[in-house]
C-alpha positions in Angstrom: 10.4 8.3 2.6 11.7 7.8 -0.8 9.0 5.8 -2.7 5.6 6.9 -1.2 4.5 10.4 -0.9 1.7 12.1 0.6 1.8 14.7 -1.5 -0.6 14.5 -4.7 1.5 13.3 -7.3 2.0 16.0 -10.1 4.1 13.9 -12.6 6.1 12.7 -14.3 4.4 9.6 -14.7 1.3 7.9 -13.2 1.0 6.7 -10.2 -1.3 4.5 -7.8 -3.0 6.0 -4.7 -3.2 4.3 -1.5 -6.4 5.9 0.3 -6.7 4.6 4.0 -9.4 5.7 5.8 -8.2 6.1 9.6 -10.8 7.1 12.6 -13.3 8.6 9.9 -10.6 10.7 8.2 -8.3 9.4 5.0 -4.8 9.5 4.9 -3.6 9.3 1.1 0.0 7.7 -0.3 0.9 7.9 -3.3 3.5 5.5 -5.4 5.2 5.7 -9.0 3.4 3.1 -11.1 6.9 1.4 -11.6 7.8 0.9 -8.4 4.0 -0.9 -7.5 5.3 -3.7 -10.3 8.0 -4.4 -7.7 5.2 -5.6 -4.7 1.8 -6.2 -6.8 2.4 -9.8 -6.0 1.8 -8.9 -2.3 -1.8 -7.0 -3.2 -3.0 -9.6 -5.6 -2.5 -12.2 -2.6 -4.8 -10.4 -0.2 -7.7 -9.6 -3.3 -8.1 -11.7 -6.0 -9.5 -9.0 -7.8 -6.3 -6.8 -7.9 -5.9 -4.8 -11.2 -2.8 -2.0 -11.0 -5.0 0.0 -13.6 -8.2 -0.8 -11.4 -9.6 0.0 -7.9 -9.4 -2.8 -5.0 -10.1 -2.7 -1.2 -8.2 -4.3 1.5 -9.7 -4.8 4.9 -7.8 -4.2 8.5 -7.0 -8.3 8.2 -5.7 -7.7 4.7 -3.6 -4.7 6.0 -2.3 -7.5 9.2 -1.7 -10.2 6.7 0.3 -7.8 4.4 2.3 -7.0 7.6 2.7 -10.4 9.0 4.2 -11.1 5.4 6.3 -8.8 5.1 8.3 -10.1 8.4 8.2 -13.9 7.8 9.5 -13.6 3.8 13.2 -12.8 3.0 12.5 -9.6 0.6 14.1 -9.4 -3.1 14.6 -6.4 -4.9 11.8 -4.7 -3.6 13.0 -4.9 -0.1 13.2 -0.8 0.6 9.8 -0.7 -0.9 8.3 -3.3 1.6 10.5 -1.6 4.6 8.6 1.6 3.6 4.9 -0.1 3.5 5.9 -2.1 6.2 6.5 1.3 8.4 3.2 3.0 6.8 1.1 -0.1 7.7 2.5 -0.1 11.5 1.6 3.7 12.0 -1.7 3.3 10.2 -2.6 0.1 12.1 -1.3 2.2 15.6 -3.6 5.1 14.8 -6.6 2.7 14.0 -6.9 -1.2 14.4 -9.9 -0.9 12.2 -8.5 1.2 9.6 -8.9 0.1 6.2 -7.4 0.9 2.3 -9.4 1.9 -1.1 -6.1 1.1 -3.7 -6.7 3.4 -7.2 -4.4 2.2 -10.1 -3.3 3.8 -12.6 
């Protein structure tokens, strides 16, 4: 993958954390603060209470909505960003239906 890691980020630059807790166990991502301006729009949709510097949750219907949207919008700029999530949300969603995300902003 190019934009999200799974290793711990050790700079330059701050990043987000995308914790998912799958089958009892988490599975972390990480993403360049710059690159989460490109698809906030998708996060704030699915939790009002979206903040990039702040924590937010998303629920397994939050993580199918995100993916649904994904395939029935035509992508901008931030199209190989959204491929990327898209293919972290299918493999997540594959290992656990129930599986849900803790985001952690900057």
């Amino acid at each position: 993958m190019k934009y999200f890691v799974t290793k711990e980020w050790e700079g330059p630059g701050p990043v987000v954390d995308f914790i998912f807790h799958v089958n009892g166990e988490k599975v972390k991502y990480y993403l360049y603060d710059e690159y989460m301006e490109e698809i906030a729009y998708l996060f704030l949709k699915y939790n009002k209470n979206y903040f990039v510097a702040g924590v937010s949750d998303y629920t397994m219907e939050d993580l199918i909505g995100m993916l649904k949207y994904t395939y029935s919008k035509p992508l901008g700029n931030e199209e190989p960003i959204m491929r990327e999530w898209r293919y972290i949300l299918k493999d997540i969603l594959s290992q656990d239906p129930n599986a849900r995300l803790d985001f952690e902003g900057v």
